[in-house]
C-alpha positions as a printed NumPy array, in Angstrom:
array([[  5.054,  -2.163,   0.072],
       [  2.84 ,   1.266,   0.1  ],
       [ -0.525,   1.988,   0.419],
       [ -1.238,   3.474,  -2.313],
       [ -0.003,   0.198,  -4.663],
       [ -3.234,  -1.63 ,  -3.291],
       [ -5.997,   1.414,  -3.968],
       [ -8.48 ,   0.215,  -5.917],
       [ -9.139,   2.547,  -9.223],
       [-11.575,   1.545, -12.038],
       [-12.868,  -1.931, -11.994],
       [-10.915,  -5.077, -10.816],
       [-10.719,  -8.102, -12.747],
       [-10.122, -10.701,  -9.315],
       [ -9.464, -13.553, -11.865],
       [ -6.798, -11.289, -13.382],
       [ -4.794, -11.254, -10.355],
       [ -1.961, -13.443, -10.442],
       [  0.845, -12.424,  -7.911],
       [  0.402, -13.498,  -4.415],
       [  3.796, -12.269,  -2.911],
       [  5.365, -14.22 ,  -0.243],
       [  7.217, -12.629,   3.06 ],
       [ 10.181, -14.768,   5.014],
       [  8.366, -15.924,   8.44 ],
       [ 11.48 , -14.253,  10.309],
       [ 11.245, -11.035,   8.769],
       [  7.076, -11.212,   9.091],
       [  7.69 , -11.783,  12.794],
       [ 10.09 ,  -8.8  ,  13.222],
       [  8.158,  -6.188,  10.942],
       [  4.604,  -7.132,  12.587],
       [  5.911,  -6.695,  16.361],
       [  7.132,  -3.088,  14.979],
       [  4.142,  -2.534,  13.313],
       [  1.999,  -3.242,  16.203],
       [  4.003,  -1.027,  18.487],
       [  3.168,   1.523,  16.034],
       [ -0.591,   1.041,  16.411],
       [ -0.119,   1.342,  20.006],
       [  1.496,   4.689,  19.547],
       [ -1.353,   5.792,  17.063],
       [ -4.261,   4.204,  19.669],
       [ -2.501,   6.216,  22.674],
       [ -2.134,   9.356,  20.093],
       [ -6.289,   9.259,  20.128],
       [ -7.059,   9.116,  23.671],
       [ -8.334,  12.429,  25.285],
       [ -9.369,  13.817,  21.732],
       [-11.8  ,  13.127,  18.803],
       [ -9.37 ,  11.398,  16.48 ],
       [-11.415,   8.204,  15.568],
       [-11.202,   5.805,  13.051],
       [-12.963,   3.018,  11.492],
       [-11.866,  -0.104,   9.715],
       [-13.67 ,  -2.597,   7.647],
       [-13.112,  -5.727,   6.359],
       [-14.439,  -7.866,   3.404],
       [-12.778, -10.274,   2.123],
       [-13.629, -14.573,   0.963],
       [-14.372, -16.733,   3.462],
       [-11.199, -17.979,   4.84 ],
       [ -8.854, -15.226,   3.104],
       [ -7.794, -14.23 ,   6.809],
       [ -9.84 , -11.484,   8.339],
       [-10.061, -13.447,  11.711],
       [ -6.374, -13.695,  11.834],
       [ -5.8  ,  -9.793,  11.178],
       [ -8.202,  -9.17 ,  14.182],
       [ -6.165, -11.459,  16.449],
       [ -3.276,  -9.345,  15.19 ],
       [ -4.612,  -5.929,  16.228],
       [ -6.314,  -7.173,  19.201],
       [ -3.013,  -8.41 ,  20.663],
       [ -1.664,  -4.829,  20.052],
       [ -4.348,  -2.686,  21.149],
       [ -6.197,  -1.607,  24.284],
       [ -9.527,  -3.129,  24.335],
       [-10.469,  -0.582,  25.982],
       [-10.894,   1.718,  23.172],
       [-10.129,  -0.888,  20.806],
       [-14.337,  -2.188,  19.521],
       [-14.889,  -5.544,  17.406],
       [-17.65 ,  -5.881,  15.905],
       [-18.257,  -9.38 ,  13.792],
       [-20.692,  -9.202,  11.774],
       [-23.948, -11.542,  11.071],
       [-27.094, -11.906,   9.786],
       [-29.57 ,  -9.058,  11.404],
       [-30.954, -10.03 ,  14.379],
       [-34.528, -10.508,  14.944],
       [-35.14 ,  -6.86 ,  16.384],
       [-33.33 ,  -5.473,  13.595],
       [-34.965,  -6.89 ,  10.638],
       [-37.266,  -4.493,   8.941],
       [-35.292,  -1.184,   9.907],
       [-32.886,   0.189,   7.311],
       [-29.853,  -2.089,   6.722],
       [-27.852,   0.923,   8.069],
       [-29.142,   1.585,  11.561],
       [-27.26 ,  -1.597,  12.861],
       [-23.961,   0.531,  12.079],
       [-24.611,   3.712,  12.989],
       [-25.177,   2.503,  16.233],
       [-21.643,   0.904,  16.156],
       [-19.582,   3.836,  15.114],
       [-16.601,   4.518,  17.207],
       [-16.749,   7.249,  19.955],
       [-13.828,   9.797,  20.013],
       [-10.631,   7.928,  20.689],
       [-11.866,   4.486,  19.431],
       [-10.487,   2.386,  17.059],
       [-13.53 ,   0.056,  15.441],
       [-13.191,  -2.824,  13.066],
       [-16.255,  -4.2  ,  11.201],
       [-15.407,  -8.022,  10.287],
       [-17.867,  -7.874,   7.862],
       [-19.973,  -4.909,   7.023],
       [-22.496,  -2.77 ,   5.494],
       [-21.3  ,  -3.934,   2.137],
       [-23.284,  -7.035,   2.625],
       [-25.95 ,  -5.633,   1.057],
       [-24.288,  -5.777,  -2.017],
       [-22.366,  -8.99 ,  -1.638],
       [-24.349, -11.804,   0.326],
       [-27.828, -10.091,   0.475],
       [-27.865,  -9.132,  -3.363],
       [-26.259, -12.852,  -4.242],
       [-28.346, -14.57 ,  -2.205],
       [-31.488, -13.043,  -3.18 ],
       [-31.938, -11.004,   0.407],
       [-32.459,  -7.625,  -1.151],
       [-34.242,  -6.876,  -4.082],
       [-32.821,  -5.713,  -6.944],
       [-33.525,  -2.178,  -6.611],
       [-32.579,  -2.494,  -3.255],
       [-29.222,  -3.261,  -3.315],
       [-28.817,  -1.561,  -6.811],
       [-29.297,   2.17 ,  -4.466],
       [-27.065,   0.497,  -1.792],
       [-23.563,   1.582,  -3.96 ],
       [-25.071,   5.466,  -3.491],
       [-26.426,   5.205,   0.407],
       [-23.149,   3.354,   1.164],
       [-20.951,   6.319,  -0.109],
       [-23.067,   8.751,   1.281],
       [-23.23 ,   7.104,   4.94 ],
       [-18.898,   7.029,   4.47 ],
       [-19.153,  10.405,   3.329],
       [-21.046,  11.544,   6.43 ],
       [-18.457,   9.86 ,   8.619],
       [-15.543,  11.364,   6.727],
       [-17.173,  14.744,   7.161],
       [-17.825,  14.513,  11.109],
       [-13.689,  13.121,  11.232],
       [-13.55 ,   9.705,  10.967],
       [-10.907,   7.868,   8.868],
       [-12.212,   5.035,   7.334],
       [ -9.958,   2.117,   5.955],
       [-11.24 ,  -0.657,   3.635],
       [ -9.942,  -3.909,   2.829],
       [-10.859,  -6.703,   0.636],
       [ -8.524,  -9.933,   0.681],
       [ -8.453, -11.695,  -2.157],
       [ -7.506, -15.19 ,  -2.625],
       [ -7.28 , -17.941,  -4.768],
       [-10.135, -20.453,  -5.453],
       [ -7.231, -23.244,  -4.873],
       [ -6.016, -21.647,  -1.899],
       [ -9.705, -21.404,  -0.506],
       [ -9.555, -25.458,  -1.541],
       [ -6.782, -26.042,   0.557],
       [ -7.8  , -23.311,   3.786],
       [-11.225, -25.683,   3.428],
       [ -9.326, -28.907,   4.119],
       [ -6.979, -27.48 ,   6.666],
       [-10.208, -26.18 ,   8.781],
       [-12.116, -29.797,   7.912],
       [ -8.748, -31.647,   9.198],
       [ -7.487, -29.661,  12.161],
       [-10.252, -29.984,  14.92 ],
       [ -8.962, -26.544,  16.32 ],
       [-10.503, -25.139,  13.401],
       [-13.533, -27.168,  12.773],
       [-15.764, -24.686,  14.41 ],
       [-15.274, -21.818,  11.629],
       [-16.827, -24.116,   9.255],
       [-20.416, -23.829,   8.277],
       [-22.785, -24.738,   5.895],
       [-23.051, -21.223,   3.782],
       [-19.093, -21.129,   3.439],
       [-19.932, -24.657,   1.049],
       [-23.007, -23.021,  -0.566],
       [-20.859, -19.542,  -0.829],
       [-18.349, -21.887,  -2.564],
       [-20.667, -22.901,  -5.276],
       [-21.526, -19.501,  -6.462],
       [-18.023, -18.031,  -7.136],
       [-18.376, -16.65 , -10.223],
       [-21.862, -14.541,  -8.766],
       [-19.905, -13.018,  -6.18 ],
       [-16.929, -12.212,  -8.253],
       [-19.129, -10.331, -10.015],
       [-20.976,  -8.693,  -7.174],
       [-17.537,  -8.033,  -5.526],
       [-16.133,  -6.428,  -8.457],
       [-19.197,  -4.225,  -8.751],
       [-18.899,  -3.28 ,  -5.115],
       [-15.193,  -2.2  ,  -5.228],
       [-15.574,  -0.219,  -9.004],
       [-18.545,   2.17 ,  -7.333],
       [-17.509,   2.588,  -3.614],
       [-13.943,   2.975,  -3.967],
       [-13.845,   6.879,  -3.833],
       [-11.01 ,   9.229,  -3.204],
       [-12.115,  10.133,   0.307],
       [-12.387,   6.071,   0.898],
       [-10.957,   4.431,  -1.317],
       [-10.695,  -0.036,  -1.127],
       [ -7.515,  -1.388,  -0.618],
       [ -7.492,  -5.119,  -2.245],
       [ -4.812,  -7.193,  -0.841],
       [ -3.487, -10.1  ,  -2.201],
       [ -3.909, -12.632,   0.447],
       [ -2.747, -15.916,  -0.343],
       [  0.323, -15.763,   1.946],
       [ -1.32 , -14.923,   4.967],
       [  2.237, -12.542,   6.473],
       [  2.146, -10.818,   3.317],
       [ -2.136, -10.   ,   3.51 ],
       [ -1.542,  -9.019,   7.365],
       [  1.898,  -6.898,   6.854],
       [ -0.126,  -5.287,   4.009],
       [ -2.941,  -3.954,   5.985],
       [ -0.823,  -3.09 ,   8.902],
       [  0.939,  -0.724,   6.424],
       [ -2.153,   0.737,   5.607],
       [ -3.314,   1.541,   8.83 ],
       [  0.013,   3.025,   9.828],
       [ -0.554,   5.241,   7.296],
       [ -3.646,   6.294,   6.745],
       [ -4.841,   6.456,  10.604],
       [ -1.276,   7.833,  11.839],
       [ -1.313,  10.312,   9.398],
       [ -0.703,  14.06 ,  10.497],
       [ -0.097,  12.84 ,  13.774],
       [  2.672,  13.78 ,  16.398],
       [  2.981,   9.364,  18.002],
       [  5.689,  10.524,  20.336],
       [  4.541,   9.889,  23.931],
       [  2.93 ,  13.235,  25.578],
       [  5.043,  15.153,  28.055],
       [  4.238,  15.031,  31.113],
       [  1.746,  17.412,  32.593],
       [  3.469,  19.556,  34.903],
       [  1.297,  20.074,  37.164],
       [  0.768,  16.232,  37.589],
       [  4.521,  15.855,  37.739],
       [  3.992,  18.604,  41.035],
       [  1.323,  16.558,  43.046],
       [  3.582,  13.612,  42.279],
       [  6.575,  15.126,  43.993],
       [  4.715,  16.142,  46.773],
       [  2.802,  13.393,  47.49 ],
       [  6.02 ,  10.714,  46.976],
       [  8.301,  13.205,  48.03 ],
       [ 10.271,  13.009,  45.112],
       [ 13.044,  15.126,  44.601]])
């Protein structure tokens, strides 16, 4: 499992995609908790500088964002570790640029942000739906790659995921959530609706990853049907594309830190 064997190049055909690999639970289990101690190492690695890095993620409903948040949220310091789920605008920001809502969210130095949900619901649920106008969402693909390009340039790393799943394994998530009443409460009307129109959002979804996924941020579609294998997949990704050129091993000591200690707990 690499990164690059999940860049998106071209155009996708989702209905195409047939493999779903499976992981052993066991081996999940033991790979994640190593995983996640290396996003601790990478988190601790930004503190104090202007490393920053932002991740989004897109995906069908139920194909397992939530569960990749938990996943990274058990890991990471919330201190410098944002969430940011994203809705329908709010009153106050309907009628500015789709884009404002973002900027405003972008990670300070040292921050690690995840967008559940994103920008690119202009051209997904707002261009489906009938939100945006055509032309609207037809210049999104070009003010999206711009606005990435603009991070990228002022040194963010950006990661992109979309999790793809099944229509039968949506059919059975559905059921689980409708059955379990632990899960009742991510159920709502749209994700029925949403259901309906498959084959629109294929389409808009294919669109979306052939003309945003540049070199400088590329998507990364993950085959989600087996949950471990969709989250040990993105973990990978992170590792490597926010850890990369860095030094993770713990900072030495300052010294002159180490001094007042000494002196003040008489230390030897």
């Amino acid at each position: 499992m690499k990164a690059k064997d999940f860049i998106v190049t071209g155009r996708p055909q989702l209905a195409a995609i047939t493999k779903h690999p499976k992981v052993d639970f066991a081996d999940y289990e033991r790979r994640l908790q190593s995983m996640q101690s290396t996003m601790q190492a990478i988190q601790q690695t930004y503190l104090g500088t202007r490393e920053r890095a932002v991740v989004v993620l897109e995906g069908w409903d139920t194909a397992g964002k939530g569960g990749i948040v938990r996943r990274l949220g058990w890991a990471l310091d919330p201190r410098s570790f944002k969430v940011y789920p994203i809705a329908a605008p709010l009153p106050q920001e309907q009628g500015r640029h789709y884009l404002q809502r973002f900027w405003e969210r972008l990670p300070a130095p040292g921050q690690i942000v995840v967008f559940d949900r994103s920008w690119y619901g202009r051209v997904l649920v707002e261009r489906v739906e009938g939100f945006a106008r055509k032309r609207e969402w037809h210049r999104a693909y070009d003010e999206i790659n711009e606005f990435e390009r603009m991070m990228i340039a002022d040194g963010m790393r950006i990661a992109k995921f979309f999790l793809h799943i099944t229509p039968a394994e949506q059919v059975r998530r559905f059921k689980d959530r409708l059955t379990n009443p632990l899960k009742r409460w991510k159920l709502s009307y749209e994700d029925f609706r949403n259901r309906s129109r498959w084959g629109d959002y294929e389409r808009a979804i294919e669109d979306m990853l052939e003309k945003t996924s540049v070199r400088q941020a590329p998507w990364f579609l993950i085959p989600a049907n087996d949950k471990p294998y969709g989250r040990l997949a993105v973990f990978t990704i992170l590792i490597d594309l926010l850890g990369k050129g860095l030094r993770l091993k713990p900072r030495p000591l300052d010294p002159q830190l180490a001094e007042l200690a000494r002196e003040l707990f008489d230390l030897c």
